[in-house]
PDB file of the backbone (N, CA, C, O) and the ligand in Angstrom, with CONECT records:
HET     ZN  A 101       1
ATOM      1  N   UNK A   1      76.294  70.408   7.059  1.00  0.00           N
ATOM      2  CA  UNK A   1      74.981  70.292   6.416  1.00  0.00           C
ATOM      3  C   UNK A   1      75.176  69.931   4.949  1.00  0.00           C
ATOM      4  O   UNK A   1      75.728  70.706   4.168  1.00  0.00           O
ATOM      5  N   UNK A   2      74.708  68.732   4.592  1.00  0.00           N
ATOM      6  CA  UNK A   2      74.850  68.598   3.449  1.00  0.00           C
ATOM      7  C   UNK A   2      74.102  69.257   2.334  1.00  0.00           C
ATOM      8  O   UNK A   2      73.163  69.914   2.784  1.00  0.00           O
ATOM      9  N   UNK A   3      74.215  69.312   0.846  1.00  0.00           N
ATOM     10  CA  UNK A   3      73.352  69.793  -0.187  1.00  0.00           C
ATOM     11  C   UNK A   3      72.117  69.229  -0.218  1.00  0.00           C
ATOM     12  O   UNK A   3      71.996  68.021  -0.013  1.00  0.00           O
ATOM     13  N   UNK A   4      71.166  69.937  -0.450  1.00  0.00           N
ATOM     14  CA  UNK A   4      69.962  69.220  -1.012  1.00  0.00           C
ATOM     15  C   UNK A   4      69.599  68.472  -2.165  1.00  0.00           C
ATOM     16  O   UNK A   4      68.749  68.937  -2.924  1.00  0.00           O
ATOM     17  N   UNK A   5      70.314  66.995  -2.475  1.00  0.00           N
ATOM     18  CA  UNK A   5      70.629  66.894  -3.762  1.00  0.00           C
ATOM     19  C   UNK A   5      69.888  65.120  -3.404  1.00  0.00           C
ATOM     20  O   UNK A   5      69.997  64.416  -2.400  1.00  0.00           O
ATOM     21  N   UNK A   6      69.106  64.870  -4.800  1.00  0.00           N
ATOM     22  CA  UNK A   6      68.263  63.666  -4.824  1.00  0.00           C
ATOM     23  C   UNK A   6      69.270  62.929  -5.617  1.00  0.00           C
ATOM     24  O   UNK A   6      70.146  63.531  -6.236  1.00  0.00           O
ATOM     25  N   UNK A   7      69.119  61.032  -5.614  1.00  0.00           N
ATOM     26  CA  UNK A   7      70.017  59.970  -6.707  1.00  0.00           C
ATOM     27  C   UNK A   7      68.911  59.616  -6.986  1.00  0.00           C
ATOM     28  O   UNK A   7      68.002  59.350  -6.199  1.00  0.00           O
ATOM     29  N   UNK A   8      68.899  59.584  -8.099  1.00  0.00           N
ATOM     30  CA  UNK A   8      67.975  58.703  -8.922  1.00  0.00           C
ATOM     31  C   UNK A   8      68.427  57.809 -10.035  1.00  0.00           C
ATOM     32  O   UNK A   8      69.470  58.031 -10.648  1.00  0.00           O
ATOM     33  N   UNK A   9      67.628  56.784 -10.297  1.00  0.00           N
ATOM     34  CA  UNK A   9      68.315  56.184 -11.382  1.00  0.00           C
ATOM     35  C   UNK A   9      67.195  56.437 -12.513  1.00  0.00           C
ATOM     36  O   UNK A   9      65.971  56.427 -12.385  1.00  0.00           O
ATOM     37  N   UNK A  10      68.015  56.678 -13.704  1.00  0.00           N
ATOM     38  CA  UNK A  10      67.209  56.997 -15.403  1.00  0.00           C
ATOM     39  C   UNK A  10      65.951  55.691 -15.576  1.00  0.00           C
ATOM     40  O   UNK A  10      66.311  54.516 -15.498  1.00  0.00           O
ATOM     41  N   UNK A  11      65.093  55.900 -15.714  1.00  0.00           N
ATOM     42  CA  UNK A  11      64.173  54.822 -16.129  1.00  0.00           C
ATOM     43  C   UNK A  11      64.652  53.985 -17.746  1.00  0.00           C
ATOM     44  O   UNK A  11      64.503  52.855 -18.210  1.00  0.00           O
ATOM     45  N   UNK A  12      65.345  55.409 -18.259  1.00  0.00           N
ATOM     46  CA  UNK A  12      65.513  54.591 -19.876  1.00  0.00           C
ATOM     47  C   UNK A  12      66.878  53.494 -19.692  1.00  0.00           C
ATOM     48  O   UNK A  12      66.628  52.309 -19.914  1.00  0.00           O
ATOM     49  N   UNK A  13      68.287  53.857 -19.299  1.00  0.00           N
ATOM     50  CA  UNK A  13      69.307  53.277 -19.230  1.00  0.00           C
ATOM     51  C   UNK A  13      69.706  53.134 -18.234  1.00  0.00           C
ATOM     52  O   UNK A  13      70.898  52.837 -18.153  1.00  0.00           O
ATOM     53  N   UNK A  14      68.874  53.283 -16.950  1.00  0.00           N
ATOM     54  CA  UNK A  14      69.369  53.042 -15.390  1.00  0.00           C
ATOM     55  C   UNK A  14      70.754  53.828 -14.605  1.00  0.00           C
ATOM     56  O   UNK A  14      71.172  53.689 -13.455  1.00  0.00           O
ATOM     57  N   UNK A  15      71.139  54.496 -15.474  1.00  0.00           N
ATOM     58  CA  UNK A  15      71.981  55.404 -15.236  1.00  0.00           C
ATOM     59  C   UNK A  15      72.147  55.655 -13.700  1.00  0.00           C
ATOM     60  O   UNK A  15      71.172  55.088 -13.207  1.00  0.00           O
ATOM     61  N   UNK A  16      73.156  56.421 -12.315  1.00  0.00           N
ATOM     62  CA  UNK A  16      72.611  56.819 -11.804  1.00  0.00           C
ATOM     63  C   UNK A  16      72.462  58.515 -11.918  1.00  0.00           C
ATOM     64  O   UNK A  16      73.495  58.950 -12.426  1.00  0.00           O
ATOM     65  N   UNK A  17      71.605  59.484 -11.637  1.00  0.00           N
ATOM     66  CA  UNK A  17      71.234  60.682 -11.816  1.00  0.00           C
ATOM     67  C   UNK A  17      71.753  61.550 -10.295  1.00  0.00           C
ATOM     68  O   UNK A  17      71.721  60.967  -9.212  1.00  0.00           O
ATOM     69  N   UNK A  18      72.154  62.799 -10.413  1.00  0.00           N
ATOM     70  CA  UNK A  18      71.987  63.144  -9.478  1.00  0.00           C
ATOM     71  C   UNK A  18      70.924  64.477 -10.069  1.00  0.00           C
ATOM     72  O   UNK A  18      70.738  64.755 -11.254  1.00  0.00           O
ATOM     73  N   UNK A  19      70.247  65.253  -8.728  1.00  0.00           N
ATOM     74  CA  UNK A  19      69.477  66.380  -8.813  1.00  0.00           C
ATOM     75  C   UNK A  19      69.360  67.390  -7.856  1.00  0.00           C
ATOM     76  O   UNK A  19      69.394  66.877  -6.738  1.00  0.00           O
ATOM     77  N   UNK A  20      69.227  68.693  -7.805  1.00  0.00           N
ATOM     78  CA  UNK A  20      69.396  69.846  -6.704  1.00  0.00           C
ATOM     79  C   UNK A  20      67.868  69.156  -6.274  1.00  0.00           C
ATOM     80  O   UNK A  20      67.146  68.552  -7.068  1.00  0.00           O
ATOM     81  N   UNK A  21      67.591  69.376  -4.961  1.00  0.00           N
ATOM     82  CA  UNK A  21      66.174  69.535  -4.796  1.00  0.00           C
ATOM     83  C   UNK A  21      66.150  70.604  -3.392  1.00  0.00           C
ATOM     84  O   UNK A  21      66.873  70.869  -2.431  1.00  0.00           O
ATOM     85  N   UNK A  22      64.445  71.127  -4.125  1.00  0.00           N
ATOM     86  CA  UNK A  22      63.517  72.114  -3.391  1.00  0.00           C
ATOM     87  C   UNK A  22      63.544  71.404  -1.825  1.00  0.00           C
ATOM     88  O   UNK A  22      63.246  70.215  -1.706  1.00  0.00           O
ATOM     89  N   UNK A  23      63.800  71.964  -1.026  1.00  0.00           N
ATOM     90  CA  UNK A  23      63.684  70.882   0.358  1.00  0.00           C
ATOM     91  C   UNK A  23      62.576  71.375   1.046  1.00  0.00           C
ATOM     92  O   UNK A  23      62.211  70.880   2.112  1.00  0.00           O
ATOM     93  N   UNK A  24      61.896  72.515   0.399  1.00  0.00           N
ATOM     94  CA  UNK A  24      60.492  72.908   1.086  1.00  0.00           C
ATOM     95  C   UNK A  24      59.609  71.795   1.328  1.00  0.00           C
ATOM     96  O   UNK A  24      59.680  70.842   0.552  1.00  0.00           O
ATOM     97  N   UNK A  25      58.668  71.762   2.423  1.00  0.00           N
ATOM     98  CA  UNK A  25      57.769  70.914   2.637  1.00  0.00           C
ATOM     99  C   UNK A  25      56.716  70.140   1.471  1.00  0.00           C
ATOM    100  O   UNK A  25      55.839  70.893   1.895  1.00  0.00           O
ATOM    101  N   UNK A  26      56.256  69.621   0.782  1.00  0.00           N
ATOM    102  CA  UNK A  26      55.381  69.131  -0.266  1.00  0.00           C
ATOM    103  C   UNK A  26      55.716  68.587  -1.034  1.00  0.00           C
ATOM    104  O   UNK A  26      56.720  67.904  -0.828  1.00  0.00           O
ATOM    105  N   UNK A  27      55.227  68.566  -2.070  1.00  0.00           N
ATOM    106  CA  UNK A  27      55.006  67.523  -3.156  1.00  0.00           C
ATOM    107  C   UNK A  27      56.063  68.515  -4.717  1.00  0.00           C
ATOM    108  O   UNK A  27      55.573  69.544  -5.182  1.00  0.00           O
ATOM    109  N   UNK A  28      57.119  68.087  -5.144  1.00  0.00           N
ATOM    110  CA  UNK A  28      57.769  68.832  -6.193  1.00  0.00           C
ATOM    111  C   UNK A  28      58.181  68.075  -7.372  1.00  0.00           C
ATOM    112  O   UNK A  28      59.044  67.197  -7.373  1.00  0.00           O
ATOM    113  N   UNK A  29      57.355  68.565  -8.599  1.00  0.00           N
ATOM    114  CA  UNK A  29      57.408  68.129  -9.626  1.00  0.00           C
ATOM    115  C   UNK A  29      58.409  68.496 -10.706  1.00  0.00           C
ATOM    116  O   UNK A  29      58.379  69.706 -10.935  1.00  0.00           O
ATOM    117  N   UNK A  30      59.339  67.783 -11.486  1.00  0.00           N
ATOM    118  CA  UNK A  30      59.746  68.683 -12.733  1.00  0.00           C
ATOM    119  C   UNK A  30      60.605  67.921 -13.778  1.00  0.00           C
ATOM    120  O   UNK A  30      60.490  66.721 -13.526  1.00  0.00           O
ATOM    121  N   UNK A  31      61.080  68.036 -14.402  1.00  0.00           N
ATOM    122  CA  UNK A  31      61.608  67.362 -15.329  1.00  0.00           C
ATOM    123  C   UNK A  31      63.383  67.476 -15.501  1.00  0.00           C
ATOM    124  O   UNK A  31      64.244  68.331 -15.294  1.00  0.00           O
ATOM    125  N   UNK A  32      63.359  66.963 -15.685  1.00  0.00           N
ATOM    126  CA  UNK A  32      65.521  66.488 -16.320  1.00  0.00           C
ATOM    127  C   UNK A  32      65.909  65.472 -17.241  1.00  0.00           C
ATOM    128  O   UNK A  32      65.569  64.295 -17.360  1.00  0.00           O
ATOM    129  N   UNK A  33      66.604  66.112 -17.788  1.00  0.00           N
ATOM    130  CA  UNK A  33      67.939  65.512 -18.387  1.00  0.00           C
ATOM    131  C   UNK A  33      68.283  64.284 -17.732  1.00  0.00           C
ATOM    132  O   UNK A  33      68.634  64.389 -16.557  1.00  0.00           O
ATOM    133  N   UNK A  34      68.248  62.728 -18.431  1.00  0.00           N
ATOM    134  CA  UNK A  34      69.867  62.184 -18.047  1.00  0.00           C
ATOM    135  C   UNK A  34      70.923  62.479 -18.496  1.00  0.00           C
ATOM    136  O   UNK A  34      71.147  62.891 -19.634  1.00  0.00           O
ATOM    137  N   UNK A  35      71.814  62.261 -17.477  1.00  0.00           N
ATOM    138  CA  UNK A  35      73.310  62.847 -17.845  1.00  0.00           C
ATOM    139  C   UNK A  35      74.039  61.715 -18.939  1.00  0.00           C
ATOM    140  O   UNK A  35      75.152  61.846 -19.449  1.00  0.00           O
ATOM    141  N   UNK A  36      73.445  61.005 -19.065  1.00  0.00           N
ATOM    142  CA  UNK A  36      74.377  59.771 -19.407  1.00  0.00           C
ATOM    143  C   UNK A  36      73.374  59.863 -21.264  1.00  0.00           C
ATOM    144  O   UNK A  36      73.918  60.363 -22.249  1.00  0.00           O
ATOM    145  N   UNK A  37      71.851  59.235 -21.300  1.00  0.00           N
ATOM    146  CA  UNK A  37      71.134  59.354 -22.490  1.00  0.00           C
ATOM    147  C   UNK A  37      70.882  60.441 -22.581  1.00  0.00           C
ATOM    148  O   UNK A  37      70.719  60.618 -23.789  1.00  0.00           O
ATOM    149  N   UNK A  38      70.732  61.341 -22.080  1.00  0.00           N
ATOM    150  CA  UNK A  38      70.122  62.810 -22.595  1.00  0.00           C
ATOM    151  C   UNK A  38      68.613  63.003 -22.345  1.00  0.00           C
ATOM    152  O   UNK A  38      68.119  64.130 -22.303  1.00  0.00           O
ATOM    153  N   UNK A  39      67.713  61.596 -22.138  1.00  0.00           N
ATOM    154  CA  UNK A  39      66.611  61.741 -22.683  1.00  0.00           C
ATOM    155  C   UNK A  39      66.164  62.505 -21.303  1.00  0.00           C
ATOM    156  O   UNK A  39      66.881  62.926 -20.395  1.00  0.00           O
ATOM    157  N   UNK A  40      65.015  62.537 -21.423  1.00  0.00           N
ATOM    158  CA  UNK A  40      63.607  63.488 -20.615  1.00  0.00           C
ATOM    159  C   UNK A  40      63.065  62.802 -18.970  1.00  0.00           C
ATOM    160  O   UNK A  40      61.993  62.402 -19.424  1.00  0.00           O
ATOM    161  N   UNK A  41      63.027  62.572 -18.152  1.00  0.00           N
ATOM    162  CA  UNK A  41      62.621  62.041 -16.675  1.00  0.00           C
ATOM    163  C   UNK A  41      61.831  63.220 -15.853  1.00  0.00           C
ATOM    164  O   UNK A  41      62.146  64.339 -15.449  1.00  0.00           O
ATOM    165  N   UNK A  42      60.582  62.370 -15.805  1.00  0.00           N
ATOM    166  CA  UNK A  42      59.761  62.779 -14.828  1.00  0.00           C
ATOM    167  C   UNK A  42      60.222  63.232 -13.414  1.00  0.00           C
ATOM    168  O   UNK A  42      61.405  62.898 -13.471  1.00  0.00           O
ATOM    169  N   UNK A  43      60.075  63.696 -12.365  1.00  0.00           N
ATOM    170  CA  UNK A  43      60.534  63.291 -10.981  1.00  0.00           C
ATOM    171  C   UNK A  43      59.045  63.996 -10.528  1.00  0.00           C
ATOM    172  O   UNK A  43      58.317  64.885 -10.971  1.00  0.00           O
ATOM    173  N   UNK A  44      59.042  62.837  -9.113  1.00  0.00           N
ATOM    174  CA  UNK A  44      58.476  63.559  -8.699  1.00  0.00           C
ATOM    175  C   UNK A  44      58.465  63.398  -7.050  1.00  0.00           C
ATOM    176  O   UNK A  44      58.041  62.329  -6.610  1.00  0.00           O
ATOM    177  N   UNK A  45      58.820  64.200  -6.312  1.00  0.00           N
ATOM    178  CA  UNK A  45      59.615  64.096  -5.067  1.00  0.00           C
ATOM    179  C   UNK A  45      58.411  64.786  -3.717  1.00  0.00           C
ATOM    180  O   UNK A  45      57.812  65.861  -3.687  1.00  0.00           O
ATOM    181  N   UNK A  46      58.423  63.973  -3.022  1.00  0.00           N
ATOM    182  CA  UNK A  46      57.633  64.585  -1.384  1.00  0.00           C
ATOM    183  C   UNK A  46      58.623  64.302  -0.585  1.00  0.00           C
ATOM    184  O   UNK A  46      59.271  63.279  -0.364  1.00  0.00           O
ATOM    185  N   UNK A  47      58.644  65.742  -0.050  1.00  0.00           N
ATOM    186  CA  UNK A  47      59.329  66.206   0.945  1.00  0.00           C
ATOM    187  C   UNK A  47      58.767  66.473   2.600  1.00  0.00           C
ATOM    188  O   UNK A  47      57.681  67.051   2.546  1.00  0.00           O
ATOM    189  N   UNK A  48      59.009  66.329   3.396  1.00  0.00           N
ATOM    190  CA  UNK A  48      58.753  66.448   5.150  1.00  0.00           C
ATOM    191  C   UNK A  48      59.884  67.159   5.795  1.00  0.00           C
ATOM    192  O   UNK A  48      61.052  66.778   5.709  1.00  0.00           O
ATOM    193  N   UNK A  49      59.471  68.253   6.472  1.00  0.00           N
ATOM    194  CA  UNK A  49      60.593  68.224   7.107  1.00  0.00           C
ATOM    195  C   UNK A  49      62.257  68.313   6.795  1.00  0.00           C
ATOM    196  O   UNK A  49      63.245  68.092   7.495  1.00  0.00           O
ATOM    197  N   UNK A  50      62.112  68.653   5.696  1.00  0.00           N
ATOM    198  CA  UNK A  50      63.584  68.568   5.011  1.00  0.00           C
ATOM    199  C   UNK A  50      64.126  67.366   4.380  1.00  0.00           C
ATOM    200  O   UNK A  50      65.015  67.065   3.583  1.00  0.00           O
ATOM    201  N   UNK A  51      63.079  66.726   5.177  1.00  0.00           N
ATOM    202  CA  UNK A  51      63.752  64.924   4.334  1.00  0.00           C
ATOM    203  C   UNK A  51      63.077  64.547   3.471  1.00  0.00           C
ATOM    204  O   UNK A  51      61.931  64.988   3.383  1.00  0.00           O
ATOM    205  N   UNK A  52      63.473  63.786   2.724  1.00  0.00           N
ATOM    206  CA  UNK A  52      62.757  63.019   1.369  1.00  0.00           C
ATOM    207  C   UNK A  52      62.150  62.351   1.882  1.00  0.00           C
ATOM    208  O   UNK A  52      62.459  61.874   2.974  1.00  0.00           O
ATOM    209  N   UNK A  53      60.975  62.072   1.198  1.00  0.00           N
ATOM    210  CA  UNK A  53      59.732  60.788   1.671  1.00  0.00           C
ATOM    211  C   UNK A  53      59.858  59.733   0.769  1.00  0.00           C
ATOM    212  O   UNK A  53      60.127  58.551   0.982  1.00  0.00           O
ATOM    213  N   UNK A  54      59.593  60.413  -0.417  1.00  0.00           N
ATOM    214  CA  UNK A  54      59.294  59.387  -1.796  1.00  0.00           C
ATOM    215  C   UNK A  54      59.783  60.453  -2.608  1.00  0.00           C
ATOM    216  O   UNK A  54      59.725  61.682  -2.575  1.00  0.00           O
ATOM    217  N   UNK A  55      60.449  59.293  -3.596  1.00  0.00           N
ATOM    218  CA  UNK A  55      60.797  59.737  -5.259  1.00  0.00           C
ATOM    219  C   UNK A  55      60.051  58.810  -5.848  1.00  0.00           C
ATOM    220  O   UNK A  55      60.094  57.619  -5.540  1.00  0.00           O
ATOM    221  N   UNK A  56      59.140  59.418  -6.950  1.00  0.00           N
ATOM    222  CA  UNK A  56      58.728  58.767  -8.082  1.00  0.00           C
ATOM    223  C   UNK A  56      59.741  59.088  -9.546  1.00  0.00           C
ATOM    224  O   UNK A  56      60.074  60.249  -9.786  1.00  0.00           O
ATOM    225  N   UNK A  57      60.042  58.288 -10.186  1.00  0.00           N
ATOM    226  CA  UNK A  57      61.390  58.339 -11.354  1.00  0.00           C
ATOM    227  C   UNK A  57      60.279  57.911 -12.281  1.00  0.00           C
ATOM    228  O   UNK A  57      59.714  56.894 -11.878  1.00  0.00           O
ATOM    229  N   UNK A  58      59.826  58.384 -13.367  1.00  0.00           N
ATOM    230  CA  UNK A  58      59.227  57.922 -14.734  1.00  0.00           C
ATOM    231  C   UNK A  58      59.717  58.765 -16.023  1.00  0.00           C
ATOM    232  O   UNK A  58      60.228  59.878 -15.895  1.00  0.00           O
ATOM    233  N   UNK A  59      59.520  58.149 -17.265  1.00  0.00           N
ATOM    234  CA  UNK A  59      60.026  58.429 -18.278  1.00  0.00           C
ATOM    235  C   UNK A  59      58.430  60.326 -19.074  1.00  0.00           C
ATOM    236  O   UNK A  59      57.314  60.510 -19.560  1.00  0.00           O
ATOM    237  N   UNK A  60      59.235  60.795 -18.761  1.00  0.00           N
ATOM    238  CA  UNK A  60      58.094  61.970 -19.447  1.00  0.00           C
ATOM    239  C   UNK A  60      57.261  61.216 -20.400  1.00  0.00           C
ATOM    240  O   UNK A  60      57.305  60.315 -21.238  1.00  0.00           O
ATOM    241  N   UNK A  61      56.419  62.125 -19.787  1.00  0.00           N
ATOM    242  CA  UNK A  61      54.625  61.571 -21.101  1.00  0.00           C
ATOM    243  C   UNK A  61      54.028  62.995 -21.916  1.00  0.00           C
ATOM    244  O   UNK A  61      53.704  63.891 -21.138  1.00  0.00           O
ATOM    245  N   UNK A  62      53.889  63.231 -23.072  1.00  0.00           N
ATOM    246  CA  UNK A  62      53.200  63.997 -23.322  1.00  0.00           C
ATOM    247  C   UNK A  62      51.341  64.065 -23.357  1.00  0.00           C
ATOM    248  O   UNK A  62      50.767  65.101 -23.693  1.00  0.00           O
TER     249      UNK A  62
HETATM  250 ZN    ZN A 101      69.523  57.575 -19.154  1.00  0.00          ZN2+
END
């Protein structure tokens, strides 16, 4: 069984990202670090069933 872990790429420097994720059923929002710029990334991840549906990747907004 593998980890519950999302790739994403950084919106600012395309980096690729990795992330733990919630594998509960719904919709999970939160923020990170790139590893590479440092800066701030949105995520925002729906889950089914244990599997990923959709990742949304955007740059945080205040
Ligand atoms: Zn970056």
């Amino acid at each position: 069984m593998s980890a519950p872990v999302i790739e994403f790429n950084c919106p600012y420097c395309g980096y690729s990202n990795f992330s733990p994720l919630d594998p509960l059923t719904g919709v999970h929002q939160w923020t990170t670090d790139c590893e590479n710029c440092c800066r701030p990334i949105a995520l925002r991840v729906r889950v089914r069933g244990g599997e990923v549906e959709e990742i949304d990747v955007s740059p945080e907004q205040d």
